[in-house]
C-alpha positions, 0 to 999 in steps of 0.5 A: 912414655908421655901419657898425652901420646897416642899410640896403638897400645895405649889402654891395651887398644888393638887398633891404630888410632894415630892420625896425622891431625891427632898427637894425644887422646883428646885431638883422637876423640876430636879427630874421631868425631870429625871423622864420624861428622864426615861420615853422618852428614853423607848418609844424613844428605843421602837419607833426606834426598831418598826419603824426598824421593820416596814422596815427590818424583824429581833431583832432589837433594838433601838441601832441598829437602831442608830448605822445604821443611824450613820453609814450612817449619812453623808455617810462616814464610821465611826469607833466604837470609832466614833460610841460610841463618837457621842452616848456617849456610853463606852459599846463598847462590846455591840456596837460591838454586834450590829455591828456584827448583822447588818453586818450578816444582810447585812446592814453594812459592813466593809469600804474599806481604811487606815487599819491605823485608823483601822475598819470602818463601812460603810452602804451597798445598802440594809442598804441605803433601809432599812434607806431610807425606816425608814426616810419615815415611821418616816416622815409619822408616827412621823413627822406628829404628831409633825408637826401638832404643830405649836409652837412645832419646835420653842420648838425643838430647846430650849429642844435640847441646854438643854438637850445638856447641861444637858448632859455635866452637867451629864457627868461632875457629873458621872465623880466625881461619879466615883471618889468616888466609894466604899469611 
């Protein structure tokens, strides 16, 4: 038996790690991650959207909730081209959405400055609640949760320079992809 094939025996393993995307152990592991990828990103929209809930009433998605902590991050007014750049986002029509949203809302509003660099964003008194209050749920409700792990921050920032990688890896291979559309 070739040693790069995956079968459900291999290491004496019970379950079926076969996947059609998947032929040796290393497409596995990658296989399995993306799965893994899939399946935090939903609860990771899901928590950011009920958390923004549980401080602001109103449809708020977990894209607005990023867009606002962008905006504030630092407290210094962010354009929609630096907004989709530090979310890696092209979809600027439903980042533009979002903004829309939360400027109605009261959260955002247009920053004062240089009509040059154009429209920048900045977070209004009643964003910074709203953020403030968000920081303290997620310290009570998330933070207490992962810091009740003791190894689990050591783990932190190794799972952060990999997936900070990857994304590189992902963007470098969707760029190629691009490239052959319809070939």
């Amino acid at each position: 038996m070739n040693n790069n094939n995956v079968t459900s025996q291999d290491n004496n393993e019970i379950l079926d790690k076969k996947w059609h995307l998947a032929t040796d152990t290393h497409e596995v592991a990658l296989t399995e991650l993306e799965f893994a990828l899939f399946r935090i990103s939903e609860a990771f929209e899901r928590w950011q959207s009920d958390c923004l809930a549980c401080c602001i009433e109103g449809n708020f998605s977990g894209t607005d909730n990023a867009l606002l902590h962008m905006i504030r991050m630092h407290d210094r007014p962010k354009s929609i081209s630096d907004l989709a750049r530090l979310l890696n986002r092209d979809d600027l029509s439903n980042l533009q959405y979002s903004l829309r949203k939360m400027s109605k809302a009261g959260l955002i509003e247009k920053a004062k400055g240089d009509s040059k660099k154009g429209v920048t964003y900045q977070v209004t008194e009643v964003g910074m609640q709203v953020t403030d209050r968000y920081a303290k749920y997620r310290q009570e409700l998330l933070l207490s949760l992962t810091g009740s792990i003791a190894e689990f921050e050591g783990k932190l920032n190794g799972a952060t320079q990999a997936l900070n990688l990857m994304v590189g890896m992902y963007d470098q291979a969707a760029c190629v992809a691009a490239s052959h559309k319809g070939s």
